[in-house]
DSSP file (Angstrom, degrees, kcal/mol; ACC not computed):
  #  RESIDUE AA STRUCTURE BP1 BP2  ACC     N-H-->O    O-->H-N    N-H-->O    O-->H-N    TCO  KAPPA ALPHA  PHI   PSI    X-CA   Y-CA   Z-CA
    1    1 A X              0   0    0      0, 0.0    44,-3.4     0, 0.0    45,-1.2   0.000 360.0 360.0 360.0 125.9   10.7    6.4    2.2
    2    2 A X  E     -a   46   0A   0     23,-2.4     2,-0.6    43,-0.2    25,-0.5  -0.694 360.0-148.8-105.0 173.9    8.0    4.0    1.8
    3    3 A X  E     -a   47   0A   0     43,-0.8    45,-1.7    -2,-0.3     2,-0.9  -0.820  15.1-159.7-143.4  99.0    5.4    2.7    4.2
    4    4 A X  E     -ab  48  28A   0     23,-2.6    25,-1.9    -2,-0.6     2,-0.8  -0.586   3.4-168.0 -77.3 115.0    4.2   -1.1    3.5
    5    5 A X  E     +ab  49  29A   0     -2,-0.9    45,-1.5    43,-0.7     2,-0.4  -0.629  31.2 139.8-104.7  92.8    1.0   -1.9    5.1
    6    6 A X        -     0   0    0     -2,-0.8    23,-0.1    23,-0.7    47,-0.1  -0.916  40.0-164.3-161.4 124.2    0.8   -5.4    4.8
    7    7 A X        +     0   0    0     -2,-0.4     2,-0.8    45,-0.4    23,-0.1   0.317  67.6  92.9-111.6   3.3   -0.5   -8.0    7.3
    8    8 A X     >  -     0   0    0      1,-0.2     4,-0.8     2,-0.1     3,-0.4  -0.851  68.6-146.4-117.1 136.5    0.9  -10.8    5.7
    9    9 A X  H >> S+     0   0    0     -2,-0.8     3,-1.8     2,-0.3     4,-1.8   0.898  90.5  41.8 -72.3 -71.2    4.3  -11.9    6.9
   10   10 A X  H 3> S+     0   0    0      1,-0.3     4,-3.5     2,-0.2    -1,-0.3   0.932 116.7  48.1 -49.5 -33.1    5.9  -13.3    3.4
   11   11 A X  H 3> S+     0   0    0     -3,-0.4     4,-1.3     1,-0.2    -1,-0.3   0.739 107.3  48.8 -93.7  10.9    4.7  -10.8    1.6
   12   12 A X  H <X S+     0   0    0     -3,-1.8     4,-1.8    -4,-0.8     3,-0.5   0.976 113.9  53.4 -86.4 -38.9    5.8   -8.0    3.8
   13   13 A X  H >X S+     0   0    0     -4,-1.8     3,-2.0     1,-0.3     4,-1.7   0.964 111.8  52.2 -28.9 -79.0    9.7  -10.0    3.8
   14   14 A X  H 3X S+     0   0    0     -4,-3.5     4,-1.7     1,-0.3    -1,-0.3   0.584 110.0  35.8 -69.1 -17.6    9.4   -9.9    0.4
   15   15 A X  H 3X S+     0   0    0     -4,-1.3     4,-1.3    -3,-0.5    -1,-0.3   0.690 118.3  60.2 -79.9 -20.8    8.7   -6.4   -0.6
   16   16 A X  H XX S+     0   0    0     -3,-2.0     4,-1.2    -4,-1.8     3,-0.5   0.999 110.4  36.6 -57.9 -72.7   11.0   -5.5    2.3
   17   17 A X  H >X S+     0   0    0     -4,-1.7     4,-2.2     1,-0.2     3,-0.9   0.814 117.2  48.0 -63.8 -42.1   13.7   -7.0    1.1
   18   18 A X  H 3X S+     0   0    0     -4,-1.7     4,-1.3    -5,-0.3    -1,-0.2   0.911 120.0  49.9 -62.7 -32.0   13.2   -6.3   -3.0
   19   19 A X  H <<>S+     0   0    0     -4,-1.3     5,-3.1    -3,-0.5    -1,-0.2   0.702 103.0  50.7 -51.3 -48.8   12.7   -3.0   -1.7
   20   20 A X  H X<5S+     0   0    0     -4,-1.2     3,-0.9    -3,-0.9    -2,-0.2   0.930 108.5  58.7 -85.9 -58.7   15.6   -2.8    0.4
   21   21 A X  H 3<5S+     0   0    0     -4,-2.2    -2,-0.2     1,-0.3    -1,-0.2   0.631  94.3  61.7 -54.7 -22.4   17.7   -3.9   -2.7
   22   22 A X  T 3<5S-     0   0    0     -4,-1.3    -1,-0.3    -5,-0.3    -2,-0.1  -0.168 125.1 -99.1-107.2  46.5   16.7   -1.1   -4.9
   23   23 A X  T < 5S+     0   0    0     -3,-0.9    -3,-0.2     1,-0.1     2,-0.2   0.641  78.9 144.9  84.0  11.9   18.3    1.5   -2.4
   24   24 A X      < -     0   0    0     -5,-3.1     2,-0.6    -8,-0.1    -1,-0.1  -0.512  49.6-131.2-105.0 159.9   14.2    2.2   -0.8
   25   25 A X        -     0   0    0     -2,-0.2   -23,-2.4     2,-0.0     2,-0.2  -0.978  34.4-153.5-118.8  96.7   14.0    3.1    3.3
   26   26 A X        +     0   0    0     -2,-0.6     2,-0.3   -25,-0.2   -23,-0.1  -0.586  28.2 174.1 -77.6 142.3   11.2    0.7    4.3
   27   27 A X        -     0   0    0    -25,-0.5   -23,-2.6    -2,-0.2     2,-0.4  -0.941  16.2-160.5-127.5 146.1    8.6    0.9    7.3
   28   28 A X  E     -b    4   0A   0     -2,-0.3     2,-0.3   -25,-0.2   -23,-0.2  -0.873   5.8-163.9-121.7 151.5    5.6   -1.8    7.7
   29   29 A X  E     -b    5   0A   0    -25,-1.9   -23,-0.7    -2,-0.4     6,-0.1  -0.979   9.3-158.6-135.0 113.6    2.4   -1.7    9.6
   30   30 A X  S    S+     0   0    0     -2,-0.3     2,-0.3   -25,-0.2    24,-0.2   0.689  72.2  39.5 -76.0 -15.0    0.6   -4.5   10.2
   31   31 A X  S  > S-     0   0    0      1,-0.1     4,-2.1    22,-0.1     3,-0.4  -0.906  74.8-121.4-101.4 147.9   -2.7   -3.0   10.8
   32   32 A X  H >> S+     0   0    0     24,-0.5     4,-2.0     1,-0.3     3,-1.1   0.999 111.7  57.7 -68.6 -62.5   -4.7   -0.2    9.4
   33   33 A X  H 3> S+     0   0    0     23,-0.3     4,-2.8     1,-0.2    -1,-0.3   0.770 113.1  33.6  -7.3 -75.1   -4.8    1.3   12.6
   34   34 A X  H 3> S+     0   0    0     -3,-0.4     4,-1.8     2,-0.2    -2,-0.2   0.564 115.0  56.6 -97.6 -22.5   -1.2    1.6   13.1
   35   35 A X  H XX S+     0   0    0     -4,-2.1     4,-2.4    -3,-1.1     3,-0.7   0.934 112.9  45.0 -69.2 -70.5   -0.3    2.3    9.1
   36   36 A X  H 3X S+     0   0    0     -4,-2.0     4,-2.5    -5,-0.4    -2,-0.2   0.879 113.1  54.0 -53.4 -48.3   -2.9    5.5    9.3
   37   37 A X  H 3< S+     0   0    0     -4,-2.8     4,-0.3    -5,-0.3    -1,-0.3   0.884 114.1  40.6 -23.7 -66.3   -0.9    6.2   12.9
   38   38 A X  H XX S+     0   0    0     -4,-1.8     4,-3.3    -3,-0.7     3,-1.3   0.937 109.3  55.7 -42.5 -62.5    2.4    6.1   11.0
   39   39 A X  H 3< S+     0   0    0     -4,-2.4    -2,-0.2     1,-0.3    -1,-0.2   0.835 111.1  52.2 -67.4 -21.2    1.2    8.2    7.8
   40   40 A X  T 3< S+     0   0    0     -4,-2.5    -1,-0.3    -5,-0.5    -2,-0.2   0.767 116.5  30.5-102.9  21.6    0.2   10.8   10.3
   41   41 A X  T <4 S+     0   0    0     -3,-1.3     2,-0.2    -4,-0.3    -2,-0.2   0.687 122.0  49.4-104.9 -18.7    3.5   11.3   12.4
   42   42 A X  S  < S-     0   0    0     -4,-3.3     2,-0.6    -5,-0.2     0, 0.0  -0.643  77.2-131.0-122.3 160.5    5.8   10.5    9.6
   43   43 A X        -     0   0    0     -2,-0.2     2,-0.3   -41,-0.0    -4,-0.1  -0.986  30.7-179.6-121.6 134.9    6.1   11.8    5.8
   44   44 A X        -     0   0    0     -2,-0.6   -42,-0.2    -5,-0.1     3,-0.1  -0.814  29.4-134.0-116.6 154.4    6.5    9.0    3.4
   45   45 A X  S    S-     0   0    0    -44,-3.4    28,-0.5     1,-0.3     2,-0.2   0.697  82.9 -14.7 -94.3  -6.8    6.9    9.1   -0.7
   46   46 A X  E     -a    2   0A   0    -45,-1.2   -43,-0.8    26,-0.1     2,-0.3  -0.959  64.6-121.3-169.2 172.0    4.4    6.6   -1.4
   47   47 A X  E     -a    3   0A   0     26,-0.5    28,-1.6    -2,-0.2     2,-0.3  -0.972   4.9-160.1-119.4 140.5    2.2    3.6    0.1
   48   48 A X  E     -ac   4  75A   0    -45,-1.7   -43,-0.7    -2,-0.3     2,-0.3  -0.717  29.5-173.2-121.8 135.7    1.9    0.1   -0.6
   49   49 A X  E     -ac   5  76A   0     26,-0.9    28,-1.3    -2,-0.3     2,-0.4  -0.941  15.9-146.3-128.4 135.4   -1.8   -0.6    1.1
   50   50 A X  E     - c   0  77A   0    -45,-1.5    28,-0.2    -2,-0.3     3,-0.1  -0.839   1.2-155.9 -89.8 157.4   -3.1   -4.2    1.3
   51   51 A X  S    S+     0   0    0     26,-1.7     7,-2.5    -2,-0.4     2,-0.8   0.855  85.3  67.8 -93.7 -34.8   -6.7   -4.0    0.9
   52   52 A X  S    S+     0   0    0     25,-0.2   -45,-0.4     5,-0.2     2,-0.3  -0.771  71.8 148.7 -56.5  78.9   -7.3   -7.8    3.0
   53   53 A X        -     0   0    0     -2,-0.8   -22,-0.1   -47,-0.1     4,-0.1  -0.875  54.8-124.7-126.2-179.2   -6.1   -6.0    6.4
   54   54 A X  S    S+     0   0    0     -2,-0.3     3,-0.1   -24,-0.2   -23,-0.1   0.472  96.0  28.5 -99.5  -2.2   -7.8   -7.4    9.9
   55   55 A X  S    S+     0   0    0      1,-0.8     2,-0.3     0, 0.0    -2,-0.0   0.505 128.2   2.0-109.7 -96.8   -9.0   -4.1   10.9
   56   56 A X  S    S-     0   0    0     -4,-0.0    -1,-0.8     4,-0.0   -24,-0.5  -0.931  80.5-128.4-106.8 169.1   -9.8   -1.5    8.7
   57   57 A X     >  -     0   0    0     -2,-0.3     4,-4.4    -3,-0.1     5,-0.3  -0.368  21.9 -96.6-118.8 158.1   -9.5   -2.5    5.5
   58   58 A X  H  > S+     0   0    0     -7,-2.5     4,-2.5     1,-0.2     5,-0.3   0.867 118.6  56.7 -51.6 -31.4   -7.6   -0.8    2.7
   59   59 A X  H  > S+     0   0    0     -8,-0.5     4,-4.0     2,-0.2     3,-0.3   0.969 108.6  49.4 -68.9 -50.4  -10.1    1.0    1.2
   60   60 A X  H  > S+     0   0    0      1,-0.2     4,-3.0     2,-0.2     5,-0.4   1.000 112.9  50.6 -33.0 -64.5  -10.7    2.6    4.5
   61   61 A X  H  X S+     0   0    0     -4,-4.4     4,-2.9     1,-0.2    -1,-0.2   0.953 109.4  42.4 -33.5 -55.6   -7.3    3.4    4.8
   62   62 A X  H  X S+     0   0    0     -4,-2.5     4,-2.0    -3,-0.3    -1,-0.2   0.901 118.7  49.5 -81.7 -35.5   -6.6    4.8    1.7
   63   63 A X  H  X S+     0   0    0     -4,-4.0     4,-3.3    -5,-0.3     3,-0.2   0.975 118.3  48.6 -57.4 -45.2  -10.6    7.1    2.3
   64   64 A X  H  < S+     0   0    0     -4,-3.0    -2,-0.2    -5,-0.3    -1,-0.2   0.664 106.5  49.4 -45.8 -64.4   -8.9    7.7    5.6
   65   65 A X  H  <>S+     0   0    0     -4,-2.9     5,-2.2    -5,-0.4     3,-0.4   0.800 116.2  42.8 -53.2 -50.6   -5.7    8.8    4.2
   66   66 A X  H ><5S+     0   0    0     -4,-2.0     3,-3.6     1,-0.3    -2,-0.2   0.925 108.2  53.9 -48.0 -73.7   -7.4   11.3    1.7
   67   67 A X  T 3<5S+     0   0    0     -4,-3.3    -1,-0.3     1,-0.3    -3,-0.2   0.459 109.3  52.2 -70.3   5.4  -10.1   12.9    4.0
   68   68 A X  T 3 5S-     0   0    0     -3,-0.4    -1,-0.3    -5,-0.2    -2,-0.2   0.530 120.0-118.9-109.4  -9.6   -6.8   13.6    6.4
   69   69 A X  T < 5 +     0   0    0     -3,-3.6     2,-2.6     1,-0.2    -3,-0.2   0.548  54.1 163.6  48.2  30.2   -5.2   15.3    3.0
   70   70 A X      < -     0   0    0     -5,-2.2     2,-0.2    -4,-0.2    -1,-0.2  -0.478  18.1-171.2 -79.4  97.9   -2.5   13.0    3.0
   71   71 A X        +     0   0    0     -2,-2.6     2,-0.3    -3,-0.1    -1,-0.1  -0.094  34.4 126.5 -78.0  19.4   -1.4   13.6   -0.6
   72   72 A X  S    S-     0   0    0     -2,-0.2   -26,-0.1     1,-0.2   -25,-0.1  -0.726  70.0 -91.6 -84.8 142.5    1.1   10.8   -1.1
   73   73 A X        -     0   0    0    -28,-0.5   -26,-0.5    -2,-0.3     2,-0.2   0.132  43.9-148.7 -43.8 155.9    1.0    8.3   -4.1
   74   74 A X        -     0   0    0    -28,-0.1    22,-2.4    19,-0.1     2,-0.4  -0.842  16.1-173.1-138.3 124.8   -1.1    4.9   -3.2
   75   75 A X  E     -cd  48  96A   0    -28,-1.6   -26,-0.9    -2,-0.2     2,-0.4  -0.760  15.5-153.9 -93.4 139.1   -0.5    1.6   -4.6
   76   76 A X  E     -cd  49  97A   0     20,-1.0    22,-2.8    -2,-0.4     2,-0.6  -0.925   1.1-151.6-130.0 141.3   -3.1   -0.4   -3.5
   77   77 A X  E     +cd  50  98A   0    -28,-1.3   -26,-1.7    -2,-0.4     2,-0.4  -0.938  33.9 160.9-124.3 120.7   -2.0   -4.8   -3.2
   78   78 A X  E     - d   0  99A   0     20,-1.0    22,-2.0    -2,-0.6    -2,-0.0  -0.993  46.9-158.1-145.5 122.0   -5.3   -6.8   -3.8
   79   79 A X  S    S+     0   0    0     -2,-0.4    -1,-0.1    20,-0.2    20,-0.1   0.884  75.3  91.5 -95.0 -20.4   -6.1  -10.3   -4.7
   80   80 A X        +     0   0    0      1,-0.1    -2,-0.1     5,-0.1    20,-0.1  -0.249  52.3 176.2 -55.7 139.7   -9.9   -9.2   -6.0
   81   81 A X        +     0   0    0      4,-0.1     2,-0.3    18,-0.1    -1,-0.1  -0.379  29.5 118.5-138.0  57.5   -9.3   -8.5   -9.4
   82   82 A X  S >  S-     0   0    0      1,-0.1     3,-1.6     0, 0.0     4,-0.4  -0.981  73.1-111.3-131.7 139.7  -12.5   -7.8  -10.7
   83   83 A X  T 3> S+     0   0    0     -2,-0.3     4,-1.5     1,-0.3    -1,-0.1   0.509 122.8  54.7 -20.1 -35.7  -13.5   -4.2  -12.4
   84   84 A X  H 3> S+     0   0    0      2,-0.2     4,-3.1     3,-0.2    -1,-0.3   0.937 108.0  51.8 -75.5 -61.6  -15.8   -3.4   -9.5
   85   85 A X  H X> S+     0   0    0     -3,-1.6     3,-1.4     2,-0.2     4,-0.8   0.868 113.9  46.0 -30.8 -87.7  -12.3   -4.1   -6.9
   86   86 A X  H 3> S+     0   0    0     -4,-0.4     4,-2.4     1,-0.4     5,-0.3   0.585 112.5  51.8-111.9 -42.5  -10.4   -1.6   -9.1
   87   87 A X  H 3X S+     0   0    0     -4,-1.5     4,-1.4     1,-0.2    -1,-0.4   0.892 105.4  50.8 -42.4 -59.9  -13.1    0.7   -9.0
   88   88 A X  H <X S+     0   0    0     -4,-3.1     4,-1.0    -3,-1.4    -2,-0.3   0.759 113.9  45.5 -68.0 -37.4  -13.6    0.9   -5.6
   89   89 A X  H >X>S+     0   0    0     -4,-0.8     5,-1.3     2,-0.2     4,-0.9   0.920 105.6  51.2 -61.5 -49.2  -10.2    1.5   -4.9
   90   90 A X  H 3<5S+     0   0    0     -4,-2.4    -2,-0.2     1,-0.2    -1,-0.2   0.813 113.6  52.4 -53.2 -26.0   -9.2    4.0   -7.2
   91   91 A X  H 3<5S+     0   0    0     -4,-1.4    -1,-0.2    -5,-0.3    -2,-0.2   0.784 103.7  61.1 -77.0 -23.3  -12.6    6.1   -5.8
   92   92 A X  H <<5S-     0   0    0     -4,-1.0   -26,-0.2    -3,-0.6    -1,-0.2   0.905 131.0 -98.6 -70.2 -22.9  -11.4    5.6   -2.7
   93   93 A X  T  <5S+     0   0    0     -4,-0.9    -3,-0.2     1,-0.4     2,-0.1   0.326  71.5 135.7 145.2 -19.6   -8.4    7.5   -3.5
   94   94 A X      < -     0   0    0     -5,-1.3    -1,-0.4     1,-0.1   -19,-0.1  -0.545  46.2-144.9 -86.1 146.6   -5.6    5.4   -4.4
   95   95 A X  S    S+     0   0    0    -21,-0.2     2,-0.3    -2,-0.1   -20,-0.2   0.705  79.6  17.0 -80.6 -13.6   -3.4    6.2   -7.5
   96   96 A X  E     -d   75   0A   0    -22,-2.4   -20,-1.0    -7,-0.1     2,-0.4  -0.952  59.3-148.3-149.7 155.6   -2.6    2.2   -8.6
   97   97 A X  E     -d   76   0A   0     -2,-0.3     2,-0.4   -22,-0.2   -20,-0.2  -0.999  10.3-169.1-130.5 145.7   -3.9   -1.1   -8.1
   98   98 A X  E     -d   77   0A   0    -22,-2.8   -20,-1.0    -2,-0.4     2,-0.4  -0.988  11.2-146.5-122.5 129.3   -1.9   -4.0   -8.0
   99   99 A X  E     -d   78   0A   0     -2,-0.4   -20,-0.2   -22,-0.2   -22,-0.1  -0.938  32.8-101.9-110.2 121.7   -3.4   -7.8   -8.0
  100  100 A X  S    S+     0   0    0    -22,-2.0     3,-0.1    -2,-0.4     0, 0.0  -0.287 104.3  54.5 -70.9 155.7   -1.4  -10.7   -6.1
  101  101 A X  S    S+     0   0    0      1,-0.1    -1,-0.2   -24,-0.0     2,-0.1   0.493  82.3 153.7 -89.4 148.2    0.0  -12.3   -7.0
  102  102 A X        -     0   0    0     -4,-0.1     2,-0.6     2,-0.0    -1,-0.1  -0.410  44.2-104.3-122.9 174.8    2.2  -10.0   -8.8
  103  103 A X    >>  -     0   0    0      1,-0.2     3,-2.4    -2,-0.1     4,-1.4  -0.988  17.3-138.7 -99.5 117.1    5.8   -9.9  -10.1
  104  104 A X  H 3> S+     0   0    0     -2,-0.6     4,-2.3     1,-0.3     5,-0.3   0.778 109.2  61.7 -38.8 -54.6    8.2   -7.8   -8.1
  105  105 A X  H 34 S+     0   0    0      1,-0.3    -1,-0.3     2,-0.2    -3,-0.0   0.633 103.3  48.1 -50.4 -32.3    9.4   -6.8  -11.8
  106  106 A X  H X> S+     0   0    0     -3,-2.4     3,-2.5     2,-0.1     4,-1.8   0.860 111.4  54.5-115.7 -70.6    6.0   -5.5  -12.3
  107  107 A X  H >X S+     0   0    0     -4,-1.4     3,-6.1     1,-0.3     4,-1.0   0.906 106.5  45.4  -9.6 -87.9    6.2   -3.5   -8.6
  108  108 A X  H 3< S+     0   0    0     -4,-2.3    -1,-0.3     1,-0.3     4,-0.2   0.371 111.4  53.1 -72.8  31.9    9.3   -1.5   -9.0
  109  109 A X  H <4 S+     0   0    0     -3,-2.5    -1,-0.3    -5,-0.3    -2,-0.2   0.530 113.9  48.1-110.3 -15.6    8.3   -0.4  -12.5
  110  110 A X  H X< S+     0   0    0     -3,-6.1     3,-1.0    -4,-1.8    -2,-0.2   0.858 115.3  40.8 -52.3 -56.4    5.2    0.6  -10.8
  111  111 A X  T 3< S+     0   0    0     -4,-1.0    -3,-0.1     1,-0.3    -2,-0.1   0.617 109.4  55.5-116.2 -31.5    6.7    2.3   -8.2
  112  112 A X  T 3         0   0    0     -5,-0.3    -1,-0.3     1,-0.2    -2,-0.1  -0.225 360.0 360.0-129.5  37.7    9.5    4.1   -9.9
  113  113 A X    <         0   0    0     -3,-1.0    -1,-0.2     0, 0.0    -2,-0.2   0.309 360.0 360.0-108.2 360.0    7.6    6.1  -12.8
């Protein structure tokens, strides 16, 4: 099971759906609120975090996630792409960073070592 946290509407379709086609049990959260809600009722095998979310923001999330010991993998969906970005998310906690726009190809090769 995965848990997409993702406030924007195309790209949550579209990882839903590529997602859906390689055999994966999707849930989305549009808000960091309601994602962190999720990750504590529910057990998932990984998270897709945006880091641009309208509440708290992904790095929160993912510090959030951590300080809660929720030990599942995190891919973290960003358009900053600069060393300082990648930094700060991987200290926050997250195992991967991904920068949009990305290839789906690029994803599930991510997602499925």
């Amino acid at each position: 099971r995965i848990l997409v946290i993702e406030d924007d509407e195309l790209t949550t379709q579209a990882l839903t759906a590529v997602l859906t086609a390689h055999h994966y049990a999707v849930e989305v959260a549009e808000t960091g609120a309601s994602g962190l809600e999720l990750l504590e009722s529910f057990e998932y095998d990984l998270l897709i975090l945006d880091v641009g979310l309208p509440d708290l923001d992904g790095i929160q999330v993912c510090q959030q996630a951590r300080a809660a010991s929720i030990a599942i993998p995190i891919l973290l969906l960003t358009a900053h792409d600069s060393h300082h970005d990648r930094a700060l998310g991987l200290d926050a906690g997250a195992d991967d960073y991904l920068v949009k726009p990305f290839s789906m190809e690029e994803l599930l090769l991510r997602i499925e070592v």
